[in-house]
C-alpha positions as CSV (number, residue, x, y, z in Angstrom):
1,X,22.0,6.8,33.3
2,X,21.4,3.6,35.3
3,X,18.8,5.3,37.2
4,X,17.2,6.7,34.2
5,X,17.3,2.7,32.6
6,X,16.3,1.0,35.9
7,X,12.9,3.8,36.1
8,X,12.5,3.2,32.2
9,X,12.1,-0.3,32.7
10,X,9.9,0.5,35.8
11,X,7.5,2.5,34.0
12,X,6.7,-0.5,31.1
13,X,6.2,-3.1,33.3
14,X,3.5,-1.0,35.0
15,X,2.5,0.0,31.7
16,X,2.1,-4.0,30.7
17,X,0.4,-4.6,34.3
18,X,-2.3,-2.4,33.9
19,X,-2.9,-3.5,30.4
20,X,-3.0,-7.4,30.5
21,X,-5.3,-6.6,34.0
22,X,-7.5,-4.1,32.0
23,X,-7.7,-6.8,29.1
24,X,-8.6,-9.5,31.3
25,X,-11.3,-7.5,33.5
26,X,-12.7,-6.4,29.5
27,X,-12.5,-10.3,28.2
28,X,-10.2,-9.0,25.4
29,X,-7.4,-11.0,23.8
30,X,-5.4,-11.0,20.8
31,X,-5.4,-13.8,18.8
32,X,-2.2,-15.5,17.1
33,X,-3.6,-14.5,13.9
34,X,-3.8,-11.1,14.8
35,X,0.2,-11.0,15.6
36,X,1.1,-12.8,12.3
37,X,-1.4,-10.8,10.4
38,X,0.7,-7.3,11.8
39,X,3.8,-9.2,11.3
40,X,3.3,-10.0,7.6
41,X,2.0,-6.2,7.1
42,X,5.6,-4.8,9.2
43,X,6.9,-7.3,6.6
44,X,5.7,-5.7,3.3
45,X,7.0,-2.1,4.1
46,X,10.0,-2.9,5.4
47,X,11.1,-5.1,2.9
48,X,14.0,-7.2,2.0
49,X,15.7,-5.7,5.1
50,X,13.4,-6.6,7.8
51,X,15.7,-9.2,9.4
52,X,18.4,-7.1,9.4
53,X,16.4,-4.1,10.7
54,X,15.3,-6.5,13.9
55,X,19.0,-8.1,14.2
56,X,19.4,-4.0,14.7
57,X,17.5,-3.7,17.7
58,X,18.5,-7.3,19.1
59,X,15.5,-8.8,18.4
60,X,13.6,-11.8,17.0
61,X,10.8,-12.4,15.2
62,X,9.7,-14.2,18.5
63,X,10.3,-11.3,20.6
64,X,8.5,-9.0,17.9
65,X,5.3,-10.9,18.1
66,X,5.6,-10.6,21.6
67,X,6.1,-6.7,21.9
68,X,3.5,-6.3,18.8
69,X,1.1,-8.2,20.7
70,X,1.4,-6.0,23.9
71,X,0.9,-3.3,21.6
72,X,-2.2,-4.7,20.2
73,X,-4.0,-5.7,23.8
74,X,-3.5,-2.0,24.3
75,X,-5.1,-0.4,21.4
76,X,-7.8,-3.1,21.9
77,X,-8.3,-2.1,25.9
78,X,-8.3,1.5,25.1
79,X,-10.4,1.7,22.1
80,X,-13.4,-0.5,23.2
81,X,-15.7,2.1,23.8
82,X,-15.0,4.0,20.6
83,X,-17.6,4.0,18.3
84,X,-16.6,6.2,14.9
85,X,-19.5,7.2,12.7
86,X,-18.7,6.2,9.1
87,X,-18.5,10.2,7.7
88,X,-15.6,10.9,10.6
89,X,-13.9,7.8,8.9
90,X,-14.9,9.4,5.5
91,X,-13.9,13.2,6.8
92,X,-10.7,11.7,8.3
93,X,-9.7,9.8,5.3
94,X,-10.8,13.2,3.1
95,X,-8.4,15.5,5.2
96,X,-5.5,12.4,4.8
97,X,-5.3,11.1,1.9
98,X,-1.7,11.5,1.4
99,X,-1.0,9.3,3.9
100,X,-2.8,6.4,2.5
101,X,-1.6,7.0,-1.5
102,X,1.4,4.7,-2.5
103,X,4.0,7.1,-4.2
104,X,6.2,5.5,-6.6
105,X,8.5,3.8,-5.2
106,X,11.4,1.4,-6.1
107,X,13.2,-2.2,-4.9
108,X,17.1,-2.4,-5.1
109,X,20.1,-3.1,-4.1
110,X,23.8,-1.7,-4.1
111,X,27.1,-2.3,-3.1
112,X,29.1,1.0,-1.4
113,X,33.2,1.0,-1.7
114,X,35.5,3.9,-1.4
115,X,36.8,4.5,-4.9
116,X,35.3,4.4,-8.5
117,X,38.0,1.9,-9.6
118,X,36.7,-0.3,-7.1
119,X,33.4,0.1,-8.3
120,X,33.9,-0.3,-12.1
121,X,35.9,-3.9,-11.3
122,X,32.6,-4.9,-9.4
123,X,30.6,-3.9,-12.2
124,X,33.0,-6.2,-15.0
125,X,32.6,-8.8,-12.5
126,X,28.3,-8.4,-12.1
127,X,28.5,-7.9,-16.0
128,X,30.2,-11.6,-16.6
129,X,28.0,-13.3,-14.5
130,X,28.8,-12.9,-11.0
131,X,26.3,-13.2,-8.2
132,X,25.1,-9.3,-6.9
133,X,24.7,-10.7,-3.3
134,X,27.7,-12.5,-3.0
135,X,29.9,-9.3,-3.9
136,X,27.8,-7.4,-1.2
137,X,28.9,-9.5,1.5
138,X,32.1,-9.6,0.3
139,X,32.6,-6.2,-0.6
140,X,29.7,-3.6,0.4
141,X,30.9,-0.7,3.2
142,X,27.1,-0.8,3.9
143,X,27.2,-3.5,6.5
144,X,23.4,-3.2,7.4
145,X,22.6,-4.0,3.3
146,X,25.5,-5.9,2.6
147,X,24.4,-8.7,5.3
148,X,20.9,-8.9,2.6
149,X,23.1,-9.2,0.1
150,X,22.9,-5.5,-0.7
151,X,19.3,-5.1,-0.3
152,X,17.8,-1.6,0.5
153,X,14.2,-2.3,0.5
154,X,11.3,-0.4,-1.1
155,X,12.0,3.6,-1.2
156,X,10.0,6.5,-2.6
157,X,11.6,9.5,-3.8
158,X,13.3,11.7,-1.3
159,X,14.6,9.1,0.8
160,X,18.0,8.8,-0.4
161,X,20.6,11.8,-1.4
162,X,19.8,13.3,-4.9
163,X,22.8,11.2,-7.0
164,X,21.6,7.7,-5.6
165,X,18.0,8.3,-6.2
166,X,18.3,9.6,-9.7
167,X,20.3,6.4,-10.6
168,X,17.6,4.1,-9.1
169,X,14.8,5.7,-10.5
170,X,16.1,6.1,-13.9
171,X,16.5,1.5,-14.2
172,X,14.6,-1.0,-15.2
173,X,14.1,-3.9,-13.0
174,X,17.1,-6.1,-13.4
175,X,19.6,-3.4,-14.8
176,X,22.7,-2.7,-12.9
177,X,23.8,1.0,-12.8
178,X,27.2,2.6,-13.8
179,X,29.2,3.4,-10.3
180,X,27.2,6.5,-8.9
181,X,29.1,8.6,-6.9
182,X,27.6,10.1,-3.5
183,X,28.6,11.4,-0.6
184,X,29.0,7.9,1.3
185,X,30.7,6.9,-1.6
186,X,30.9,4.8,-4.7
187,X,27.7,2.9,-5.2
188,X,27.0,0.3,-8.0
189,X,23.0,-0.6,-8.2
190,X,20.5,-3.1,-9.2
191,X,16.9,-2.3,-9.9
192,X,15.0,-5.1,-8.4
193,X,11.4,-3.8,-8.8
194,X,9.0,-1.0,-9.0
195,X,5.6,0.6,-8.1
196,X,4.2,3.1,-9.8
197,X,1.9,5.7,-7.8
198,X,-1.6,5.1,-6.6
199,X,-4.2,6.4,-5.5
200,X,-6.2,5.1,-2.2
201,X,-9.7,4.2,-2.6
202,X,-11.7,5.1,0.7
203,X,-13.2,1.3,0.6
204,X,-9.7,-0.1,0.5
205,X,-8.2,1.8,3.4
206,X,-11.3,2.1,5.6
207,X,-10.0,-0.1,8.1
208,X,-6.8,1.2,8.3
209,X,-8.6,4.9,8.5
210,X,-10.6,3.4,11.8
211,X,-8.0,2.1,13.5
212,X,-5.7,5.3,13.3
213,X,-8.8,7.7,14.3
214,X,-8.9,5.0,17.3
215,X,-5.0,5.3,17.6
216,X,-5.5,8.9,18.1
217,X,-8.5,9.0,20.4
218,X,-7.2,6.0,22.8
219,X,-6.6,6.4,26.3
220,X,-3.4,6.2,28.5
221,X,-2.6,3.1,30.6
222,X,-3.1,5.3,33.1
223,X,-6.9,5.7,32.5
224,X,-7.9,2.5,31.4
């Protein structure tokens, strides 16, 4: 395992070599707007959670910027030469549009305990007045949400087991649900917000749609 850590570790700073020398032979750089631009946009479909998500993999938002803009140099160095003709972007974007529609999705949060008796006093207690975020610190099995003060994030349908996704889907934003009973659990939710479906226009995703062609075309550190 050691071995296999120490020659992991190997292989990405040879990796980070040959692209900050390939950057600087090509007169390429990333700008700080750049990394706080993909920041904001890891930001928006994440959610609510993204601090928690990085406290998951021991990171920062320092340390982020500084892995996203390695990541950035490279698809920069190794997509220089590409030049996409605007019907493969339309072609592309033709053949995947699915990937670029917003399904419906929803914002909430929820507190997990074992039993429903539990769950019914923490619903009394939200219904008198009592703060949602506070009783997910306190009282959530979920430590990953409870730590946001319950907060899931944005989720389309099929993400979550059948029970906790009917629930969710079936609020308004702002209404608490009865307990809902999974297999993790007891959950109580609150609808924080919604998006209904939409549709992609080609003109609003074209850039999006040339930098994943790119993505797909780019060369290995190893060629660059």
């Amino acid at each position: 395992l050691e071995d296999d850590c120490g020659q992991y570790t190997l292989d990405a700073m040879i990796k980070e070599l040959l692209v900050r020398q390939a950057a600087k032979e090509a007169g390429i750089r990333v700008t700080s707007e750049a990394i706080d631009r993909e920041i904001i946009r890891l930001k928006g479909q994440i959610g609510p959670s993204f601090e928690s998500v990085l406290a998951q993999y021991d990171m920062t938002e320092e340390s982020l910027g500084e892995n996203l803009e390695l990541n950035l140099l490279a698809h920069e160095v190794s997509t220089k030469d590409l030049r996409i003709q605007e019907h493969e972007l339309l072609t592309f974007f033709t053949e995947h549009k699915s990937d670029y529609d917003q399904p419906e999705m929803v914002l909430a949060n929820h507190i997990l305990v074992d039993s429903e008796e539990e769950a019914i006093a923490i619903k009394r207690q939200l219904d008198r007045g009592a703060s949602f975020a506070v009783l997910a610190k306190e009282r959530s099995l979920d430590p990953m949400s409870a730590e946001d003060g319950g907060s899931i994030g944005w989720f389309p349908r099929g993400r979550m087991v059948e029970e906790f996704e009917m629930a969710a889907f079936n609020l308004s934003p702002g209404q608490t649900s009865e307990p809902v009973k999974t297999m993790y659990g007891y959950h109580v939710i609150r609808l924080i917000d919604r998006k209904e479906a939409y549709e992609a226009t080609f003109e609003e995703v074209r850039d999006e749609v040339e930098r994943d062609i790119k993505a797909q075309r780019a060369k290995s550190p190893a060629e660059l």
